[in-house]
C-alpha positions in Angstrom: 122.2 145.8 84.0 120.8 145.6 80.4 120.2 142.0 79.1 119.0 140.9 75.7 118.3 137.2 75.0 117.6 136.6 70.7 115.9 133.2 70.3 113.1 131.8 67.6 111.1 131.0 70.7 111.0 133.8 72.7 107.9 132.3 74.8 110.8 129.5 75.9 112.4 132.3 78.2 109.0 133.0 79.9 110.1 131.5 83.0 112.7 135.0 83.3 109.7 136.8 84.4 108.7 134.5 87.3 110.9 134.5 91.1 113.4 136.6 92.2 114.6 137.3 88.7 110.8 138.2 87.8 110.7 141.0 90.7 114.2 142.1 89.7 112.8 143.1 86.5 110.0 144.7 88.1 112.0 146.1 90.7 113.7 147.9 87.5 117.2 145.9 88.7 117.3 144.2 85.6 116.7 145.6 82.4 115.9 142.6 80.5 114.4 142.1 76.4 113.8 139.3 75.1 113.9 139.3 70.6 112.5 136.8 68.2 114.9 136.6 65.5 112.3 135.9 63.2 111.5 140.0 63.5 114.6 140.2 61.7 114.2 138.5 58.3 113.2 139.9 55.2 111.5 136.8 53.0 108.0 136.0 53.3 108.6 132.5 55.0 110.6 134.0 57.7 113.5 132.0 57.3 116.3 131.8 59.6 118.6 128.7 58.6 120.0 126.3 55.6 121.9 124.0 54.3 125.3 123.6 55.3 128.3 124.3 53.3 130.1 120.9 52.9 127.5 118.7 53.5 126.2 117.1 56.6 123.0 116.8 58.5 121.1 119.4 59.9 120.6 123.0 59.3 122.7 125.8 59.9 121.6 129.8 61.1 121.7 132.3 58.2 124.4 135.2 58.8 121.7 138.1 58.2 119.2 137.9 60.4 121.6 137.4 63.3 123.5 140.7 62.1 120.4 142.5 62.2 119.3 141.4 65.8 122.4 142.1 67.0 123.2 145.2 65.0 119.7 146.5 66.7 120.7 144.9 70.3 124.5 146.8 70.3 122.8 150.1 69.5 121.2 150.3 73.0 124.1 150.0 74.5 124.2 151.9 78.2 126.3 154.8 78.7 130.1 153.9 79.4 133.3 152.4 78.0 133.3 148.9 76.6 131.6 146.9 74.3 128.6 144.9 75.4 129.2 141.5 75.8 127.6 138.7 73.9 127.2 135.1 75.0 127.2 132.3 73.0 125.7 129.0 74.5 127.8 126.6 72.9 129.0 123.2 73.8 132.4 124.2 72.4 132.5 127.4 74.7 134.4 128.0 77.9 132.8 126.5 80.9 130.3 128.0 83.2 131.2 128.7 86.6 130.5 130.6 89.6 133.2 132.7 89.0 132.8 133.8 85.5 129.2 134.7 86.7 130.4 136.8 89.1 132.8 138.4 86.1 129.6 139.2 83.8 127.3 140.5 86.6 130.0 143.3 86.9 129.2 144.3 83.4 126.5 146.7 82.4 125.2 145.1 79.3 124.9 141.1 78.1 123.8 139.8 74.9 122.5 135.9 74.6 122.3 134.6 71.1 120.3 131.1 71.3 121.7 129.2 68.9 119.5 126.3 67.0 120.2 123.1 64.3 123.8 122.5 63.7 124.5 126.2 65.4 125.2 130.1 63.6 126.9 130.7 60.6 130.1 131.3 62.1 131.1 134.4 59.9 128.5 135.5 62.3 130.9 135.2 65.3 133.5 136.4 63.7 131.8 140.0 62.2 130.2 140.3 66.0 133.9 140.8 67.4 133.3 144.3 65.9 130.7 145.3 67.9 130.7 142.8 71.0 132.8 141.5 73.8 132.2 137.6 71.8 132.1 134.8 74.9 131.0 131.1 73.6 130.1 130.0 76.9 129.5 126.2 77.6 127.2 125.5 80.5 128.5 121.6 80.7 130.0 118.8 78.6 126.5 117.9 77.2 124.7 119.1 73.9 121.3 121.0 74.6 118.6 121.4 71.3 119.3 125.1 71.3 120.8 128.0 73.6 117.7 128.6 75.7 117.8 126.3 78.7 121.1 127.5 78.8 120.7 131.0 78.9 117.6 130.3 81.4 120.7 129.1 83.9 122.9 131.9 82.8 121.3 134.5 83.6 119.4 133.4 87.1 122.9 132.4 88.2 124.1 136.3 86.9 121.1 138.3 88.4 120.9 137.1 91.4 124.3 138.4 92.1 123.2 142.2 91.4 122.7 144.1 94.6 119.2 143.9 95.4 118.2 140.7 93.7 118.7 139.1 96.5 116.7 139.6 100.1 119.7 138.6 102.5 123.2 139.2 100.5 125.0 137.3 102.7 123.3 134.3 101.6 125.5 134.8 98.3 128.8 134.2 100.3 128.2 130.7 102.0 127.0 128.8 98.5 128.6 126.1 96.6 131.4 127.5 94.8 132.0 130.6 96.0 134.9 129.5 97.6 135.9 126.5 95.3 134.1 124.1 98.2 130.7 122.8 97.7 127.9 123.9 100.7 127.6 122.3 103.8 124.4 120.4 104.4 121.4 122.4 106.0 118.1 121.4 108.3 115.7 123.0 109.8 112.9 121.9 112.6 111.8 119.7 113.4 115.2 118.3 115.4 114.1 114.9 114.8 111.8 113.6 111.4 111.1 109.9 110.8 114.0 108.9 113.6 116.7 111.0 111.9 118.4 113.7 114.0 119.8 116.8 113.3 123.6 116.6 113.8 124.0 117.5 117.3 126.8 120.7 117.1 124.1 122.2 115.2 122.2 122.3 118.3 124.6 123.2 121.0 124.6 127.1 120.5 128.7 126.7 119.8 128.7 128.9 117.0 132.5 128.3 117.2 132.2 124.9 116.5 129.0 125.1 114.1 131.6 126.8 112.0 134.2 124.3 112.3 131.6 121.2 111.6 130.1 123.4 108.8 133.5 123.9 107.0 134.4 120.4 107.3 131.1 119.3 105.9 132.3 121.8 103.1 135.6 119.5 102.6 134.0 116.2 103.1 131.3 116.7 100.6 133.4 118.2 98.0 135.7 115.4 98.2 133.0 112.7 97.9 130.9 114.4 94.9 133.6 116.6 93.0 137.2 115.6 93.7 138.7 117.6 91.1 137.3 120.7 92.7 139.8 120.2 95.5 142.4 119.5 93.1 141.9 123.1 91.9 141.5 124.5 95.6 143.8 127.0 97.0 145.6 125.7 100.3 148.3 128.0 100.6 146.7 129.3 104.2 144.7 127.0 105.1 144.2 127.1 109.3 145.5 124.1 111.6 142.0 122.8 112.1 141.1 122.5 107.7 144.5 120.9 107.5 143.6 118.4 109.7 140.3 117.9 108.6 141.4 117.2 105.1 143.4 115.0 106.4 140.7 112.6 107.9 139.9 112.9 103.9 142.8 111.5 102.3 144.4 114.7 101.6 147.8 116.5 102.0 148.9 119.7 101.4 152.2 120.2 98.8 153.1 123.3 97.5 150.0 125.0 98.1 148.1 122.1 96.0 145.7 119.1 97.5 146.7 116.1 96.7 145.3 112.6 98.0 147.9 111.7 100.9 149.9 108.4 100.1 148.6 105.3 101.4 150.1 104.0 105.3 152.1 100.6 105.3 148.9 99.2 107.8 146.8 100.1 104.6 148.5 99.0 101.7 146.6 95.4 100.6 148.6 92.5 99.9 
């Protein structure tokens, strides 16, 4: 996979060349270039953003020097049908998830343009569509100073999904969200540190029932931390044993959906 990442501080993506995605790119599994949109302007200053249009506070990105990165950037294109696919961290984008990082790392080329100020020029956006797979891409409901720390996530969370990135691929399967459910808790020796135990199934060699006390750790932590990921969760098929378990939790199944079960007459408060 080719990756470019445009930003006027290049040095902030440093950390890309450190860790697993670091030997990836040594490893020649990741083909990744990082531009200073700076390189792109034409006026002695170097200047990459204005006024706005309309008034308001803070500056906006000029339209040309972003057309010339990414003019430059879509010529490299690898060999193959498509369009490459440019990513814009924006707070007004789609949200980031596990799945749509496993939609991009299928792709053979991403573009990152790192927004700054009050954001691109949008004609920018718009005139990219021609050349570009455009994506505004949100990696939460907060505002970041620029795209960077953003694309820092995006792409460690993309990479390490290439085959190869990662030592042990089957590591990939049993993380938080890659089945809607968040992971089940992990220890390792000792058995017992300052008086607290490992959980005892882990222990017993059962690895039928490691599985069953690691799946409903899956359930029970998902429902305490993120609710509204069961809300979203398939449970269609779910076995005997995961119905059950869910509901210990407070949950039923209806039409395929999770929903919190209605409260018993013994627990209904005056």
């Amino acid at each position: 996979m080719r990756v470019d990442v445009v930003s006027i501080f290049p040095e902030y993506l440093a950390p890309l060349e450190l860790s697993l995605i670091g030997k990836a790119r040594q490893d020649g599994l990741l083909d990744l270039h990082v531009h200073d949109l700076r390189a792109f302007t034409t006026d002695r200053h170097r200047t990459v953003d204005d006024t706005p249009y309309g008034g308001g506070a803070g500056m906006v990105m000029k339209a040309e020097p972003w057309a010339q990165a990414l003019s430059s950037i879509a010529e490299k294109r690898p060999e193959g049908p498509g369009k490459p696919v440019l990513i814009v961290p924006s707070p007004a984008g789609e949200r980031f998830t596990q799945a749509l990082a496993y939609e991009l790392a299928e792709e053979k080329h991403l573009a990152f343009a790192c927004g700054r100020y009050e954001g691109i020029d949008e004609r920018v956006i718009e005139w990219a569509h021609e050349h570009f797979t455009v994506r505004p891409v949100s990696l939460g409901d907060y505002v970041l100073n620029g795209g960077e720390v953003a694309v820092l996530a995006m792409v460690e969370a993309i990479g390490r999904l290439l085959p190869g990135v990662v030592g042990n691929p089957e590591s990939l399967v049993e993380e938080s969200h890659s089945d809607g459910l968040l992971e089940y808790p992990v220890y390792t020796k000792p058995s017992v540190w300052r008086e607290r135990e490992v959980p005892p199934v882990l222990l017993s060699g059962n690895h039928g029932k490691i599985a069953q006390w690691r799946r409903h750790e899956q359930f029970r932590r998902t429902a305490e931390r993120r609710p509204d990921l069961l809300e979203a969760f398939d449970a269609g098929k779910l076995p005997r044993a995961d119905r059950t378990a869910l509901q210990d939790l407070g949950y039923v199944v209806v039409n395929g959906r999770l929903q919190p079960r209605p409260a018993r007459p013994e627990e209904q408060q005056d």
